[in-house]
Residue, then its C-alpha position, 0 to 999 in steps of 0.5 A: x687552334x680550332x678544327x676547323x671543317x670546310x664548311x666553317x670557313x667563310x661562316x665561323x672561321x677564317x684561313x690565310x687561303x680564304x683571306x688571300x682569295x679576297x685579293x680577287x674581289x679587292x681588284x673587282x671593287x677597285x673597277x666597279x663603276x658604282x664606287x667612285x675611285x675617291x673612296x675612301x680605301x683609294x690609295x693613290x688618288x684624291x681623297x675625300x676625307x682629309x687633304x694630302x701633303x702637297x709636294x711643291x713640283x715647279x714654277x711656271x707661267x700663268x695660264x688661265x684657270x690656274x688657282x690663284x692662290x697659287x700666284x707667285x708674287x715675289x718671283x711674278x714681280x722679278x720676270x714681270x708676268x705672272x707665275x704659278x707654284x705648281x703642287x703635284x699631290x703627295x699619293x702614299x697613304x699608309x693604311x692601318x686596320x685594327x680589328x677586333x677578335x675578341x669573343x664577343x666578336x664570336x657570335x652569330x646568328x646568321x651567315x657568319x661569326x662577327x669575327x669573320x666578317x672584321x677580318x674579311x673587311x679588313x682583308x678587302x681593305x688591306x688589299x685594296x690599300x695594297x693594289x693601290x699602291x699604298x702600306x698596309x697594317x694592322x692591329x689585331x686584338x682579342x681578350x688577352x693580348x694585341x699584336x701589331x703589323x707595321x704598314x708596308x707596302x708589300x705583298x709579303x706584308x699583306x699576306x703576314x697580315x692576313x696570317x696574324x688576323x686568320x690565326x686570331x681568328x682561329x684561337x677562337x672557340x666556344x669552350x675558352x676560358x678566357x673572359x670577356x674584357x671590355x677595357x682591351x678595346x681602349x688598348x687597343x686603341x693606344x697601340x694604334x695611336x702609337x703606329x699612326x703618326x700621321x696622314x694615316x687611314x685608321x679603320x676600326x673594325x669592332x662591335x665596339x663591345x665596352x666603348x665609353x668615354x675613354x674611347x671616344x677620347x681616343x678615337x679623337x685623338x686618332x682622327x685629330x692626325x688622321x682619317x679615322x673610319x669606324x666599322x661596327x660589326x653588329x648581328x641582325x639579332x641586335x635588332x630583331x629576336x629569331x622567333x625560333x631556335x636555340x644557341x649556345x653564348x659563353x663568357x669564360x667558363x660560363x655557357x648558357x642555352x638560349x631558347x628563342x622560341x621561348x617569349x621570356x627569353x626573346x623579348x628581354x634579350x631583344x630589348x637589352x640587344x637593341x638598347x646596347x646596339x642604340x648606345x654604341x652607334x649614339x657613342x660613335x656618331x659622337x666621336x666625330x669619325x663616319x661609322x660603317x656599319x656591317x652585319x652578319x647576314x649580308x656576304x661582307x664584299x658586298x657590303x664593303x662595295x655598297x658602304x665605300x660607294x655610298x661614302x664616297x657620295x656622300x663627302x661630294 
């Protein structure tokens, strides 16, 4: 595990005290007038994306403005007036957030690491899903291996969620000699399927670092059961080169210095960045599922309140 200092925490690092202290801007998101409380992470209220069960409650007289496709023929006959199957919607939702820290995801160039913002994401989602009510989940992955969190809903549960993405987190550093793997994005994926069986909200929270066709397939499959939400994690520097400054990437044992202030190194990095970012959003929009997208530069509850607000306008 990393050493980690004050200063890391929120920027490089995250901790279990951090995460739980998101509880506080989840409530705060649940009350803000501008996010409808048909977001998408609103738990036990209607939602806009797929319909909820509904559970059959009674008959009843017709009164006007009833549905009526909601008449009851056969029993409207035996009475002789018109009667009413009444639904009340069926409001547990089990949320499952897989979330990506691998070590691509350890990289920024402004606030904070990729990493750190998937995890506050899905903390504020996990507690959101939690104070509405709903179960929580998770499936965390880096490089080597994927741990999962059944959803359940509880307290105890949101907090063991919150300890397996911090301690993921934390096995992060820039010495690793793990090597990048691509193809754990599509495990990933396959732990999902198998813990989503249906109904759920699957919150993929990713740089999407090795997505091809397999993924979109998968992804598919995900939202052919479920409402399936795609959160890209991207740096500013995707899109646009610092023109001063040096960092330090690796890949495994590999580290090599970048000199920003150096035109020959900038401009090809800049080129490949935007390309590389260009695909993954074309691949994703083609997998049919809404893509969120999420810098490193903006603080992550801001982001997350005016990214649901501005979804949950849009599906109107």
């Amino acid at each position: 595990m990393a050493d980690i200092q004050p200063s890391d925490i929120g920027t490089v690092y995250v901790t279990p005290a951090h995460l739980a202290r998101l509880e506080y801007d989840a409530r705060r998101l649940a009350a803000t007038p501008h996010r409808p409380h048909h977001s998408i992470l609103a738990g036990r209220h209607a939602s806009r994306l797929r319909g909820r069960g509904l559970n059959f409650e009674e008959i009843r007289a017709y009164v006007p403005g009833d549905d009526l496709r909601h008449l009851d023929w056969k029993a409207s006959s035996r009475v002789g007036h018109a009667l009413v199957r009444s639904y009340t919607e069926e409001r547990d939702r089990p949320a499952l957030f897989v979330v990506d820290q691998r070590i691509s995801m350890f990289y920024g160039t402004r606030r904070a690491m990729k990493s750190v913002v998937a995890v506050e994401t899905a903390a504020l989602g996990a507690w959101m899903s939690f104070q509405a009510g709903d179960r929580a989940g998770a499936v965390v992955f880096d490089d080597t291996r994927i741990d999962t969190v059944r959803p359940h809903r509880s307290r105890a549960r949101v907090i063991a969620t919150l300890g397996l993405m911090a301690r993921s987190n934390q096995a992060l550093h820039a010495d690793t000699s793990t090597r990048a793997n691509p193809a754990q994005l599509n495990a990933a994926l396959r732990a999902a399927l198998h813990l989503a069986t249906h109904d759920y909200l699957v919150f993929v929270i990713s740089d999407f670092l090795g997505a091809d066709e397999q993924t979109l397939q998968l992804m598919r499959e995900l939202a052919s059961h479920n409402d399936v939400v795609a959160g890209l994690v991207y740096d500013p520097s995707a899109r646009s080169m610092p023109n001063k400054g040096k960092i330090v990437v690796t890949e495994g044992e590999l580290q090599v210095e970048l000199d920003f202030g150096r035109k020959t190194v900038r401009e090809p990095l800049g080129s490949m960045f935007d390309t590389r970012l260009a695909e993954t959003v074309d691949r994703l929009k083609r997998c049919g599922v809404p893509l969120l997208v999420i810098d490193t530069e903006q603080p992550t509850v801001q982001q997350v309140a005016r990214l649901l607000g501005h979804f949950s306008q849009r599906r109107v």
